[in-house]
PALO-905915 format. One line per field, with one value per atom (N, C-alpha, C): residue number from 0; residue in one letter; atom name; z, y, x. Coordinates in pm, whole numbers. Atoms other than C-alpha are relative to their C-alpha. Example, Ala and Ser with C-alpha at 12.3 -4.5 7.8 and 13.67 -1.06 7.14 Angstrom:
PALO-905915
nr (0,0,0,1,1,1)
rest (A,A,A,S,S,S)
atom (N,CA,C,N,CA,C)
pz (0,780,0,-6,714,73)
py (-119,-450,120,-119,-106,109)
px (89,1230,90,-82,1367,-77)
This chain:
PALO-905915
nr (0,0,0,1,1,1,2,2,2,3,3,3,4,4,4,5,5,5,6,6,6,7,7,7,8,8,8,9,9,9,10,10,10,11,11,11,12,12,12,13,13,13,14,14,14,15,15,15,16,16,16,17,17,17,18,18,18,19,19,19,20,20,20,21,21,21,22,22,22,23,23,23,24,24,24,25,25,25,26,26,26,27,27,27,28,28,28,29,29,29,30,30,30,31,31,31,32,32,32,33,33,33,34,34,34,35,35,35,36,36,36,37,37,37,38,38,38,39,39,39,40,40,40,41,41,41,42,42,42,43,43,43,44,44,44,45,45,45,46,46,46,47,47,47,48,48,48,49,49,49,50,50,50,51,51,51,52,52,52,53,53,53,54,54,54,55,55,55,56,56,56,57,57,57,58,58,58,59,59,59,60,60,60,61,61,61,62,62,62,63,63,63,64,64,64,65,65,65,66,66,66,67,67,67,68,68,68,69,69,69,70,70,70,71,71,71,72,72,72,73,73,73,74,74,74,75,75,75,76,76,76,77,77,77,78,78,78,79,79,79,80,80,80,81,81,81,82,82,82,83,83,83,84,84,84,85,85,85,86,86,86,87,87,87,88,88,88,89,89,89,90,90,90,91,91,91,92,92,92,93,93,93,94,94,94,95,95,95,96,96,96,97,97,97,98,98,98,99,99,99,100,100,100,101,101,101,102,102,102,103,103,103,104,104,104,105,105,105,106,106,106,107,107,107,108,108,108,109,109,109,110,110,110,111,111,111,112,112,112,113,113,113,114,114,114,115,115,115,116,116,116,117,117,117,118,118,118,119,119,119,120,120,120,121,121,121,122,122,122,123,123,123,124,124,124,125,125,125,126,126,126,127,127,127,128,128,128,129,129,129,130,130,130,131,131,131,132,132,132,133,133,133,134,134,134,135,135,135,136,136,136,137,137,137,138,138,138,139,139,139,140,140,140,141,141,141,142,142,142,143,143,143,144,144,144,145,145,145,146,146,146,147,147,147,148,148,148,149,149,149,150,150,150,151,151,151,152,152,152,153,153,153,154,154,154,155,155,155,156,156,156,157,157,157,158,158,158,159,159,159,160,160,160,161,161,161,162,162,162,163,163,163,164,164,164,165,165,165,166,166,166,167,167,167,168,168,168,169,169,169,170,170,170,171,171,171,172,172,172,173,173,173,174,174,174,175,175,175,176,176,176,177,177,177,178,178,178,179,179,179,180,180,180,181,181,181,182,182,182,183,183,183,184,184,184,185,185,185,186,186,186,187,187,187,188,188,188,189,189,189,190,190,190,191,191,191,192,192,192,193,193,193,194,194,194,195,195,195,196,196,196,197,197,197,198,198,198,199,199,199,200,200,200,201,201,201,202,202,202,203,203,203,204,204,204,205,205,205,206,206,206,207,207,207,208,208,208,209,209,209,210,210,210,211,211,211,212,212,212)
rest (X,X,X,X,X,X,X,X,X,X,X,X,X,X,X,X,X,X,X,X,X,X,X,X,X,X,X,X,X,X,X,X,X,X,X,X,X,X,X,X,X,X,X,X,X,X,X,X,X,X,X,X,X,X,X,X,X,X,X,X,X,X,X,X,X,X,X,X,X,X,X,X,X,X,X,X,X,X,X,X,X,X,X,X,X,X,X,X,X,X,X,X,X,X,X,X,X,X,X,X,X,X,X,X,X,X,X,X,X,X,X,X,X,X,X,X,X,X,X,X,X,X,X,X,X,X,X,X,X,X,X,X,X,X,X,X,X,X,X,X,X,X,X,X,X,X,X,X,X,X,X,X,X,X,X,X,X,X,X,X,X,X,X,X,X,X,X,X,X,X,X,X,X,X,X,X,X,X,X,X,X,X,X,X,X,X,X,X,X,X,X,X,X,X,X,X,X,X,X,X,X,X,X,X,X,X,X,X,X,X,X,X,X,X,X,X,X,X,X,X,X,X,X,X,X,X,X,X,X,X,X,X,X,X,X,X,X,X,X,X,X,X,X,X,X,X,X,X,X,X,X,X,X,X,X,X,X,X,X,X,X,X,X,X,X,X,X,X,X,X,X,X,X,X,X,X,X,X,X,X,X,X,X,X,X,X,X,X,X,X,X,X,X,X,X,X,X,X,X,X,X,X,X,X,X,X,X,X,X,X,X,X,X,X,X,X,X,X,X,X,X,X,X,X,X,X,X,X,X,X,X,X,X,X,X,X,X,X,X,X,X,X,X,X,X,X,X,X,X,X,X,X,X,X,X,X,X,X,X,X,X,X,X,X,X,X,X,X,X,X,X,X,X,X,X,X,X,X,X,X,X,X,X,X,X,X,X,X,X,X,X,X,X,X,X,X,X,X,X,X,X,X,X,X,X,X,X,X,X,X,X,X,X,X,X,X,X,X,X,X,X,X,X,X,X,X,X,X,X,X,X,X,X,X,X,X,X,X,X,X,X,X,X,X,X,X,X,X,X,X,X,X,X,X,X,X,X,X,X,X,X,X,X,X,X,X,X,X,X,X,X,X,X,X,X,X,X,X,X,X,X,X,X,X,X,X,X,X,X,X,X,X,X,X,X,X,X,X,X,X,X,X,X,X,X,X,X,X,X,X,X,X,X,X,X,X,X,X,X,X,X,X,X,X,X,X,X,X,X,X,X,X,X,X,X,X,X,X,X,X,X,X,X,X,X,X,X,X,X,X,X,X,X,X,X,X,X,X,X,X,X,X,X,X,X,X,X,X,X,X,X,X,X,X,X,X,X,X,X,X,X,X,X,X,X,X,X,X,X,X,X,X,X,X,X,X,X,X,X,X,X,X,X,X,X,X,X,X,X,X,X,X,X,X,X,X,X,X,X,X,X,X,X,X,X,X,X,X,X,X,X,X,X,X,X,X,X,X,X)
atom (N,CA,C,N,CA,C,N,CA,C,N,CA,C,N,CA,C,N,CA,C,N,CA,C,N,CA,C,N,CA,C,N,CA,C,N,CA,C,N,CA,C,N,CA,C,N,CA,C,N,CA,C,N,CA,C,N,CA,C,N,CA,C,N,CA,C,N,CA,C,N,CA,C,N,CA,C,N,CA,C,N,CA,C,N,CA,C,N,CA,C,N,CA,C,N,CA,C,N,CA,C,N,CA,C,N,CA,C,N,CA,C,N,CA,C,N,CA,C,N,CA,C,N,CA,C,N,CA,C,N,CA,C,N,CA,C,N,CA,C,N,CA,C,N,CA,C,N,CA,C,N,CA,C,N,CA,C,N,CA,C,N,CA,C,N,CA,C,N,CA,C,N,CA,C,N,CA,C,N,CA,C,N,CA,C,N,CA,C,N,CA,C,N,CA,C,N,CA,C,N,CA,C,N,CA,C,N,CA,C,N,CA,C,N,CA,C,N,CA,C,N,CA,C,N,CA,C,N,CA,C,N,CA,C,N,CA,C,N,CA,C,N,CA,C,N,CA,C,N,CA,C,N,CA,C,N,CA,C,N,CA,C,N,CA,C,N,CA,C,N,CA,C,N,CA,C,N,CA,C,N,CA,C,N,CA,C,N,CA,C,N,CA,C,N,CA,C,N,CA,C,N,CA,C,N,CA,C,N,CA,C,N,CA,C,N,CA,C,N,CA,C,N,CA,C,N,CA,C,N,CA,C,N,CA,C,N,CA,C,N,CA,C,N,CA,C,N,CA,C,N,CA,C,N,CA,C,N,CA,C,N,CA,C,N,CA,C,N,CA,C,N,CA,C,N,CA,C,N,CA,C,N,CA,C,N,CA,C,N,CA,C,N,CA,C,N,CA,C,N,CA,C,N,CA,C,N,CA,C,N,CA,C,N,CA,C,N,CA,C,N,CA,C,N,CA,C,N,CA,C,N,CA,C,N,CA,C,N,CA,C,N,CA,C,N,CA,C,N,CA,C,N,CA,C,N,CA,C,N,CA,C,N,CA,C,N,CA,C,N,CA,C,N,CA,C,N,CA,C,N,CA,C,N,CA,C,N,CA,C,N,CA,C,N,CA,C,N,CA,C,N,CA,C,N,CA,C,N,CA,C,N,CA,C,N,CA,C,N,CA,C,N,CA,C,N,CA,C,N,CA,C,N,CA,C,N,CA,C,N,CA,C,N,CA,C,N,CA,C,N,CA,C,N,CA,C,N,CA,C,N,CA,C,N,CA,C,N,CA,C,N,CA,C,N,CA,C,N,CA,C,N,CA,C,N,CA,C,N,CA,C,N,CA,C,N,CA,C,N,CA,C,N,CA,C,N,CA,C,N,CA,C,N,CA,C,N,CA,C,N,CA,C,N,CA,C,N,CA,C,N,CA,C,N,CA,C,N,CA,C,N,CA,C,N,CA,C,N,CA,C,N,CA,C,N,CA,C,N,CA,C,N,CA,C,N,CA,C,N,CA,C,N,CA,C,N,CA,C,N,CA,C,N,CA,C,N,CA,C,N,CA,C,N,CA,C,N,CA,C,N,CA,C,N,CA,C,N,CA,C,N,CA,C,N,CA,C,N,CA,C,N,CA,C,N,CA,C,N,CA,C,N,CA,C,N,CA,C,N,CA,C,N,CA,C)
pz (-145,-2830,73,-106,-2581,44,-117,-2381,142,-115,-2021,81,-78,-1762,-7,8,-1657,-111,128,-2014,-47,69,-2088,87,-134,-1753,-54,32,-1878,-160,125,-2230,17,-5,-2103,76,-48,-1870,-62,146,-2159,-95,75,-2378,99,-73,-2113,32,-98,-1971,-133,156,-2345,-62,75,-2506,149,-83,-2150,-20,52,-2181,-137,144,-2581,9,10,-2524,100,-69,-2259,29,-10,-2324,-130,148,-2715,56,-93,-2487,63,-51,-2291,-93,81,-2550,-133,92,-2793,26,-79,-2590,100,-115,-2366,135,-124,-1996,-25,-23,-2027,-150,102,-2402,-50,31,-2580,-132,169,-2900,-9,5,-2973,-119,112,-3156,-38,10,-3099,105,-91,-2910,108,-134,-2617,30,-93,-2642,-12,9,-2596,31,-54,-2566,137,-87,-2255,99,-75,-2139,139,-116,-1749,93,-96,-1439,116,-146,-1083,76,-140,-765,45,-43,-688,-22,12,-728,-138,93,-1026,-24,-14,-1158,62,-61,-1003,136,-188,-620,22,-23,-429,152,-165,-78,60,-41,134,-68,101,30,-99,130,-272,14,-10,-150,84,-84,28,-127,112,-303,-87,47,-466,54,-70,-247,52,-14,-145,-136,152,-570,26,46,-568,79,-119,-230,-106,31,-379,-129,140,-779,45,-40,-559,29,-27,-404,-92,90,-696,-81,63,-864,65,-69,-638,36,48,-609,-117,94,-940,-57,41,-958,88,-92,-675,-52,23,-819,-175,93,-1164,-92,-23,-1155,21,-107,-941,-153,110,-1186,19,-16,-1044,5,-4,-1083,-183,105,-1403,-96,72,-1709,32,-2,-1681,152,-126,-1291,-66,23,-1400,-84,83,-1659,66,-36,-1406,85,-64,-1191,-42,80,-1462,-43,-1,-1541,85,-105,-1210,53,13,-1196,-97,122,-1521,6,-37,-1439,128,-73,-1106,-35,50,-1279,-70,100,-1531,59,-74,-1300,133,-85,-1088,-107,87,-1362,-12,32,-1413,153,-109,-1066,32,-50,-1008,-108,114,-1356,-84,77,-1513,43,-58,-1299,-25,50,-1384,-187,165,-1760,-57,133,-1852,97,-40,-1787,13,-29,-1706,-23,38,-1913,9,-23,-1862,-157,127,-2157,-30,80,-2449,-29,77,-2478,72,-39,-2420,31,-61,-2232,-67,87,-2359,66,-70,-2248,8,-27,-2083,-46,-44,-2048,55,-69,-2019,179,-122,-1690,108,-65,-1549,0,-9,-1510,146,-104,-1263,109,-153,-983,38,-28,-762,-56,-36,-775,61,-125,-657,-24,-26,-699,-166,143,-1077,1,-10,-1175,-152,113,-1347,-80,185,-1719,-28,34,-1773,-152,131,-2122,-36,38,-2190,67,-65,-2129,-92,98,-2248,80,-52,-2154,-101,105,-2296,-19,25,-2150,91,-141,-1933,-34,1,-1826,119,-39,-1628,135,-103,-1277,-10,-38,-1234,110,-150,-1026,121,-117,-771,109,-58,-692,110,-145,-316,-49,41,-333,-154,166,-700,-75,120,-869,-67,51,-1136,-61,36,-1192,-72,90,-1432,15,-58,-1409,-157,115,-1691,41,-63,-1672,-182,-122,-1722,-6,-20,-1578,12,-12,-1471,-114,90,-1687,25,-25,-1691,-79,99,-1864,-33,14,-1991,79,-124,-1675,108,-109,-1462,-106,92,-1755,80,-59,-1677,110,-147,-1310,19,-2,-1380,-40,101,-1634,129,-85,-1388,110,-69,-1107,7,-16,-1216,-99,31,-1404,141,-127,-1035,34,-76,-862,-62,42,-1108,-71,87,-1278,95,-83,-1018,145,-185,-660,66,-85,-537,-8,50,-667,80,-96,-481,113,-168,-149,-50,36,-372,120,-119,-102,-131,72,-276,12,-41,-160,-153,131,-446,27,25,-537,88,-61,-329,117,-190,24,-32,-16,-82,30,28,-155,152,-73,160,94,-154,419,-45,97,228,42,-30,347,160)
py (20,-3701,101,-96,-3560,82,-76,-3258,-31,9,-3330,175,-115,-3052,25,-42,-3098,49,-66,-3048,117,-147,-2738,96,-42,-2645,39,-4,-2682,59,-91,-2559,138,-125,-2237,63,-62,-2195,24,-54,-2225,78,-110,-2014,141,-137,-1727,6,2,-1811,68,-11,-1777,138,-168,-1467,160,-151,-1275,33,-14,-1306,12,-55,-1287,153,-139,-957,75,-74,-848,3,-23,-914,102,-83,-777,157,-165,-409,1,-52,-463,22,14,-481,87,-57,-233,125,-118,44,40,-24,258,37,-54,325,135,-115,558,35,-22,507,-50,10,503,-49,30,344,41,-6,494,-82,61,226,80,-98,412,98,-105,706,-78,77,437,-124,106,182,10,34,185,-60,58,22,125,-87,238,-83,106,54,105,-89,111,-127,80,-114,32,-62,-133,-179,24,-286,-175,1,-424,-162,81,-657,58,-79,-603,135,-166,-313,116,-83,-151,51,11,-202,-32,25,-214,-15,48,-408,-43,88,-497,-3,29,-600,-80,61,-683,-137,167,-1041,-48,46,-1066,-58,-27,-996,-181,114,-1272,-150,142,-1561,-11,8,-1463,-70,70,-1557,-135,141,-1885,-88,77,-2000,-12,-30,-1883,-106,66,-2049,-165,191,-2398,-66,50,-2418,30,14,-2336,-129,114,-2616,-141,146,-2881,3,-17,-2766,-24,53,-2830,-147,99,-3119,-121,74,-3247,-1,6,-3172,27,2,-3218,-173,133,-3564,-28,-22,-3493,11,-27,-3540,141,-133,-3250,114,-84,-2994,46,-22,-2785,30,7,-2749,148,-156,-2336,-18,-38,-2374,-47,-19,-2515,87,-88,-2285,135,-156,-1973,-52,50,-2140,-24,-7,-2215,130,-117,-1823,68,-51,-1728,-60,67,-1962,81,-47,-1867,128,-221,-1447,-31,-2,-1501,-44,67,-1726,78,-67,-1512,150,-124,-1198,-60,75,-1460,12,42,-1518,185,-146,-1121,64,-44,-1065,-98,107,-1375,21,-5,-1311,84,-140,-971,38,-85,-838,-30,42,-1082,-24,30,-1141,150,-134,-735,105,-95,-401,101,-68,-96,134,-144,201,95,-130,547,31,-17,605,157,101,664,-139,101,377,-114,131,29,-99,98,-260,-74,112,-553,-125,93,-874,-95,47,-1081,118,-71,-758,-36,86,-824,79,-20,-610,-19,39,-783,34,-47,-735,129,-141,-459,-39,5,-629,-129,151,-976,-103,94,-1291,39,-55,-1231,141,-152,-843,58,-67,-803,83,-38,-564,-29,50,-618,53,-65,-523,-4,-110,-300,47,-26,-236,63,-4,-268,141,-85,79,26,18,126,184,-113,531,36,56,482,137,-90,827,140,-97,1165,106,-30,1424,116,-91,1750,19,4,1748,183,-161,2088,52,-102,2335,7,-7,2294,-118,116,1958,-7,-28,1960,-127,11,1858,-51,8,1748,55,-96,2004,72,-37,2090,-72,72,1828,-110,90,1606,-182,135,1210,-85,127,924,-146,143,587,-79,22,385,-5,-17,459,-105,160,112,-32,99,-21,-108,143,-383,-64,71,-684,-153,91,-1010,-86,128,-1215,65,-52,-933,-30,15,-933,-177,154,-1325,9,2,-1273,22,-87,-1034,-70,44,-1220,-156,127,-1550,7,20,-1415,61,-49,-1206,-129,76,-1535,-67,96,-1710,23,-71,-1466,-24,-39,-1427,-136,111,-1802,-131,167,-2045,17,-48,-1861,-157,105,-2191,-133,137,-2441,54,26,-2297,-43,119,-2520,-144,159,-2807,-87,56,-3065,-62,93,-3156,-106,113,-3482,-113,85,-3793,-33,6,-3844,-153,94,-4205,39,-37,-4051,76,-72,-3794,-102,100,-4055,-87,21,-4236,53,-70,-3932,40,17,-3914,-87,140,-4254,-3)
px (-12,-1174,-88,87,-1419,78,-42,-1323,-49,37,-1340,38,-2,-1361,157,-127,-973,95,-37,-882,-38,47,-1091,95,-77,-938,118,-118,-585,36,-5,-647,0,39,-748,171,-133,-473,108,-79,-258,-11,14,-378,5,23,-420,143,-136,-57,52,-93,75,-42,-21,-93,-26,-75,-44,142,-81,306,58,-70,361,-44,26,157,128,-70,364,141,-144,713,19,-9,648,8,13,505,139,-133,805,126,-113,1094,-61,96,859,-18,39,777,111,-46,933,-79,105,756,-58,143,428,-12,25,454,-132,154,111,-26,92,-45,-125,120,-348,-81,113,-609,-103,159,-934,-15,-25,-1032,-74,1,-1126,62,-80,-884,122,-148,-534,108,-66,-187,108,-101,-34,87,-72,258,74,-44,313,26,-58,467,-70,79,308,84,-46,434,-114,107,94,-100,92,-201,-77,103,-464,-7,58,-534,123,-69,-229,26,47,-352,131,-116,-56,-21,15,-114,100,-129,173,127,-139,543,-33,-18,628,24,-70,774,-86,127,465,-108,59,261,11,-67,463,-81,12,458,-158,157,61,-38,73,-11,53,-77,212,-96,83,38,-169,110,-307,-38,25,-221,21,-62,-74,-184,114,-411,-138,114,-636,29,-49,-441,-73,65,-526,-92,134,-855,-74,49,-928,27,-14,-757,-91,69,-982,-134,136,-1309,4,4,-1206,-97,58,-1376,-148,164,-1680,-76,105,-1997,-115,62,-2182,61,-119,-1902,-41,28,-2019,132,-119,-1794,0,-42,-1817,50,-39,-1744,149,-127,-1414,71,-63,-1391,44,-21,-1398,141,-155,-1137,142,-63,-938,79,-50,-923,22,-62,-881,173,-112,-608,123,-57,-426,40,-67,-431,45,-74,-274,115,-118,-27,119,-83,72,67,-59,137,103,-69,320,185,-115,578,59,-124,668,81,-62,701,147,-81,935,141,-112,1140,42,-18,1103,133,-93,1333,142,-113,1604,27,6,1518,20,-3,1505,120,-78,1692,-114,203,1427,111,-54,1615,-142,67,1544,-70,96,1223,125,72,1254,91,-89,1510,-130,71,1350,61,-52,1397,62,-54,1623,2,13,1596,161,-186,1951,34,-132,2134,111,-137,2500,17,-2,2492,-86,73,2211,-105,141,1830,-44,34,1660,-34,42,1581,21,-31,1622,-96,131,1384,-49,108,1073,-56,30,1078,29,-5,986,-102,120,724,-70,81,409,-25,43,348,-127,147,25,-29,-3,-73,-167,127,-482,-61,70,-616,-130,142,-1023,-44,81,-1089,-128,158,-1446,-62,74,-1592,60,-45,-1498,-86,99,-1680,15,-61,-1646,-117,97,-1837,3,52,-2074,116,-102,-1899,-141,92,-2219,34,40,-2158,169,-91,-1939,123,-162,-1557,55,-59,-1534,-50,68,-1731,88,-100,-1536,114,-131,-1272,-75,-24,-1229,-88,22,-1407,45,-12,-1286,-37,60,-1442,61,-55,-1210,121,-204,-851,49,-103,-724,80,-84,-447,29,-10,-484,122,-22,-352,-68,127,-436,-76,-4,-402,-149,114,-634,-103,98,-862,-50,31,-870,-54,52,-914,-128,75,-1190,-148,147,-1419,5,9,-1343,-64,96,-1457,-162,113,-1781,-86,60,-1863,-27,47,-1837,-76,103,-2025,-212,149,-2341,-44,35,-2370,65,-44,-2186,9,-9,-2199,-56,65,-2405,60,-79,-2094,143,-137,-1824,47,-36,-1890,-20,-57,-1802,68,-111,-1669,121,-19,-1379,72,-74,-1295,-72,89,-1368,-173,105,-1681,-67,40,-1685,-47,62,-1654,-73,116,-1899,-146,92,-2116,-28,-4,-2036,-60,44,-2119,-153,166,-2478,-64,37,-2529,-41)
């Protein structure tokens, strides 16, 4: 069977939906908060929680946060399902949409259900999932599970150089996971290989055809 766009589309989102969460319930129920695996001396598992957006950004309320992704993942949905058709619509353009799709999704689901699915003991004990006295927080107000840290290099600024001379620099601090990862590679594929496809009209391909005429 051929792959069509909407299928690569939907393959992906599945796989990204599935090993963000197997990674990140295993870290959660595995680890205790700010516990560390060291793989290599630049990559590690450092399991940590944030409030926030990507990366640990933290804009606005939390029930703001929330319902901004759902709105955001409703309308990437039907965006793709609108120009999943279109013959000039490349298979990688759906593919970045797809992973932009998919990492909002998946940081959608911890915020909406962490909070009721776990307990958030004081480290070193670790989380358990259905606690008989309930999870840590309402719907809506779970937090997100951070794991992927890559500190690649650091490096000690001269003492000449004006207000940080002297202190410390590491490239790079962010603790991601798999969903930002997704976000990340989705949209610097948009930007540098499909920037000139994202004013897709996407109405069907007839009325396009039509206002052409």
């Amino acid at each position: 069977m051929k792959m069509t766009k909407g299928l690569w589309a939907l393959l992906i989102i599945i796989v990204v939906l599935v090993a963000d969460q197997v990674l990140k319930i295993w870290v959660k129920t595995h680890f205790y908060l700010g516990e560390d695996l060291h793989i290599t001396d630049w990559f590690q598992l450092l399991f940590v929680e944030n409030n926030g957006m990507a990366f640990g950004m933290e804009i606005g309320s939390k029930l703001f946060l929330t319902i901004f992704r759902i709105v955001l993942v409703s309308g990437l949905i039907w965006y793709m399902i609108k120009i999943r058709s279109m013959r000039d619509v490349p298979t990688g353009y759906m593919v970045c949409i797809a992973l932009i799709t998919a990492g909002a999704a998946g940081n959608i689901f911890d915020c909406m259900f962490y909070g009721l699915l776990f307990n958030n003991p004081i480290p070193p004990e670790v989380a358990v999932a259905f606690p008989p006295d309930g999870g840590y927080a309402s719907l809506f107000h779970g937090k997100v599970v951070d794991m992927l840290y890559f500190p690649l290099f650091s490096f000690d600024w001269p003492e000449w150089v004006p207000m940080i001379g002297g202190s410390n620099f590491l490239f790079f601090q962010p603790v991601f996971n798999i969903a930002d990862a997704a976000i990340s590679v989705g949209m610097v594929m948009l930007i540098f290989f499909y920037s000139k496809c994202i004013y897709f009209d996407p109405r069907p391909q007839s009325q396009n055809d039509e206002s052409n005429e």
